[in-house]
C-alpha positions as a printed Julia matrix, in Angstrom:
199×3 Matrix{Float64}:
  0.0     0.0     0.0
  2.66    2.44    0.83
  4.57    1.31   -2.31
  1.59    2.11   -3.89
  0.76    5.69   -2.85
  4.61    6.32   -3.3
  4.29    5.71   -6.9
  1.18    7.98   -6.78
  3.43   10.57   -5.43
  5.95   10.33   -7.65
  3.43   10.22  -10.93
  2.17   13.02   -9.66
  5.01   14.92   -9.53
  6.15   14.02  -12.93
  3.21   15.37  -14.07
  3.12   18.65  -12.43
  6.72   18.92  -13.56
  5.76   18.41  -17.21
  2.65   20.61  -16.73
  4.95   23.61  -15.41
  7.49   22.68  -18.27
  4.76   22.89  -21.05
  3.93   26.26  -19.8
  7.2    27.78  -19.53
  7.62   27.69  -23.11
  4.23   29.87  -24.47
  4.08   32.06  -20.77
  7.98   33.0   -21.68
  6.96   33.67  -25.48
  4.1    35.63  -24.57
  6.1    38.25  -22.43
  8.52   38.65  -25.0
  6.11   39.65  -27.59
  4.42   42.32  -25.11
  7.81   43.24  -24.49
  8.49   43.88  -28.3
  5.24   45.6   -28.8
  6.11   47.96  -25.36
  9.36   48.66  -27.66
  7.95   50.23  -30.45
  6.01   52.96  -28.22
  8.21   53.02  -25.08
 10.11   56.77  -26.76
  7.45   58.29  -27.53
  4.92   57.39  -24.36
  7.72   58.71  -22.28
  6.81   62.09  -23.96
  2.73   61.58  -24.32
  1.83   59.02  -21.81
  4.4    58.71  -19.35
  2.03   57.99  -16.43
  0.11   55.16  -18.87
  3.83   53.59  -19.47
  4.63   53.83  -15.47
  1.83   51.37  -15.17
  2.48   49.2   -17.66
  6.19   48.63  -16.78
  4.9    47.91  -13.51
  2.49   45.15  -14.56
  5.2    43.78  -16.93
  7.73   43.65  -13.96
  5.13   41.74  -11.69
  5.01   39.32  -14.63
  8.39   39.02  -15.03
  9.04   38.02  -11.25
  6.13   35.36  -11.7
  7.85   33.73  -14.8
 11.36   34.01  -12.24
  9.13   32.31   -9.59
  8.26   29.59  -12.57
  4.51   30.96  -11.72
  3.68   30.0   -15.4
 -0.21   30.04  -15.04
  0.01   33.58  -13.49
  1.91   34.96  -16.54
 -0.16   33.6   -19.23
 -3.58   34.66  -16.47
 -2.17   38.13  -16.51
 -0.5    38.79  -20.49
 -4.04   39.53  -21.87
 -4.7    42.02  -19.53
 -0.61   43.52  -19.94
 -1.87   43.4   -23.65
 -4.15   45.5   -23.6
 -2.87   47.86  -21.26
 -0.33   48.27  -24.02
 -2.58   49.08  -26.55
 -4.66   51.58  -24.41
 -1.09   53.41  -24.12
 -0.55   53.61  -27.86
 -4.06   54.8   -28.3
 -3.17   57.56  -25.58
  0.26   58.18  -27.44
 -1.64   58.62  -30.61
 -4.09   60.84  -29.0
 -0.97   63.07  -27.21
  0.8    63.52  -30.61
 -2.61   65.16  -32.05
 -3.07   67.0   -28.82
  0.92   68.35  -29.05
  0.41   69.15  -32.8
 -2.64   70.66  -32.77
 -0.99   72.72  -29.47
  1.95   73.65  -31.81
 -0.5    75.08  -34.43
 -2.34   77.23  -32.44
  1.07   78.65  -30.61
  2.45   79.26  -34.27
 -0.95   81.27  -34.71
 -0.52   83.34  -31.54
  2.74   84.14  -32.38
  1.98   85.71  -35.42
  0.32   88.33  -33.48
  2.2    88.41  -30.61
  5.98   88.47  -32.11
  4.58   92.09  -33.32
  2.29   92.88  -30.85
  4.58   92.34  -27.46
  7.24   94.44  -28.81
  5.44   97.09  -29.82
  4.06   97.35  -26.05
  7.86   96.77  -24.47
  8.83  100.11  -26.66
  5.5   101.82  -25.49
  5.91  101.71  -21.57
  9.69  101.89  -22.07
  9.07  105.63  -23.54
  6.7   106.09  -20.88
  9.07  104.98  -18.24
 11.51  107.37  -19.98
  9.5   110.42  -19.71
  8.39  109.92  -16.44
 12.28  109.18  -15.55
 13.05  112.63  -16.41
 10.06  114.45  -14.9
 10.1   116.16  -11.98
  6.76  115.32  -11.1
  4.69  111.7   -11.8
  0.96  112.47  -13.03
 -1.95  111.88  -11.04
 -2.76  108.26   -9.72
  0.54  107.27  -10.08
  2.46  106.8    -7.11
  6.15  106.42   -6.58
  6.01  102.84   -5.51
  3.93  102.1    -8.8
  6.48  103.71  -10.88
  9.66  101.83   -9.4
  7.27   98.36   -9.33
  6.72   99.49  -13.35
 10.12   99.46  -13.92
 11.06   96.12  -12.78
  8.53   94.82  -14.38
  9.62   96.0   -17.91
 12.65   94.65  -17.21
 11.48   91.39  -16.23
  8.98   91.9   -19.47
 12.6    92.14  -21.34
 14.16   88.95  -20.39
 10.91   87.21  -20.32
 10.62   87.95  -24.19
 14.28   87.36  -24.72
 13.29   83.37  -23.51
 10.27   83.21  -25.67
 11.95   84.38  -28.73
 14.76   81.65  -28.37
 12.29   79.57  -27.93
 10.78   80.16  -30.89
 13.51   79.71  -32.59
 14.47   76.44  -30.95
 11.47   75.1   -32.36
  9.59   75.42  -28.57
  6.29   77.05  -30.04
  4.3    76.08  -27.23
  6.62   77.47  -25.06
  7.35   80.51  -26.81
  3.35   81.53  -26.88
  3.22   80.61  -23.08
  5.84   83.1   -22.2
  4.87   85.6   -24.99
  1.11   85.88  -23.64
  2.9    86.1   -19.95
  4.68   89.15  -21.1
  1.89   90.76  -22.72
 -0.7    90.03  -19.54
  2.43   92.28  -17.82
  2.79   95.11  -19.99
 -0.98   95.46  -19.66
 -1.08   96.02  -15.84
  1.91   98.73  -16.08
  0.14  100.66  -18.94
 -2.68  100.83  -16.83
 -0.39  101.4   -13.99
  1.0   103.94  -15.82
 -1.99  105.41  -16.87
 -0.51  104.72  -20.76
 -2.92  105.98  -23.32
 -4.15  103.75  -26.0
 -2.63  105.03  -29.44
């Protein structure tokens, strides 16, 4: 009898063994193809999706430790599910690039405005600042506190335009509108500050 149930054992065991080994081979396969496909979009969901590729590397590494562990039913349970997580992320990389591009269209089409416009005000309250600089009085409603805030401003309206330009030029459009529309939102404050009339 205990001859017997030893031989149960050991068929047993052979069994399992040669279960485990016949799943090695398709759980190890099907990580490497996820793996592949993760390839291909890893660059560019660092730049649209990077929170949608923190989670999939994450499920991929859990995966990875269960094919370590030999845990060959948990990594062919869990690939579907990796799989599609990796196709939701190049959906959401697909969607970022249109997002970015159509962002970069509509900065290129402020700009076109703006690259004229924002100077044009920079020259206006640096006059302004000019004449006031050399009269002995400021007009009414404008207070010496307002005047010296004005000035640092304009300066800080300078450099701020200086960035946005080489970003332009860099090929930052985005960027470049962001700090462009800054500077402008600025120089509208001081001219009011400054009680700068409207040509």
């Amino acid at each position: 009898m205990r001859i017997t149930n030893f031989m149960l054992a050991i068929a047993a065991a052979t069994l399992l063994a040669t279960g485990c080994a016949q799943q090695k081979a398709p759980a190890t396969k099907a990580l490497e193809q996820i793996e592949t496909s993760l390839k291909d979009v890893r660059s560019d969901a660092e730049q649209y999706a990077p929170d949608g590729l923190k989670g999939v590397e994450s499920q991929l590494a859990r995966l990875k430790e269960s094919l370590d562990k030999k845990k060959y039913d948990n990594v062919l349970a869990g690939t579907p599910q990796l799989q599609k997580a990796v196709d939701s992320l190049k959906d959401a990389v697909t969607a970022g690039k249109a997002q970015a591009k159509a962002a970069t269209e509509m900065a290129r089409t402020e700009w076109a405005s703006l690259k004229d416009e924002v100077p044009k005000m920079v020259d206006t309250i640096q006059a302004r600042v000019d004449t006031l600089s050399k009269s002995k009085r400021l007009p009414f409603g404008v207070s010496k506190d307002e005047f010296e805030g004005s000035k640092s401003v304009l300066e800080s309206m300078k450099s701020t335009w200086a960035e946005a330009t080489k970003d332009y030029d860099a090929g930052h459009e985005v960027e470049a509108a962001s700090k462009a529309k800054t500077v402008q939102g600025m120089g509208a404050e001081v001219i009011e500050k400054l009680k700068i009339k409207k040509a």
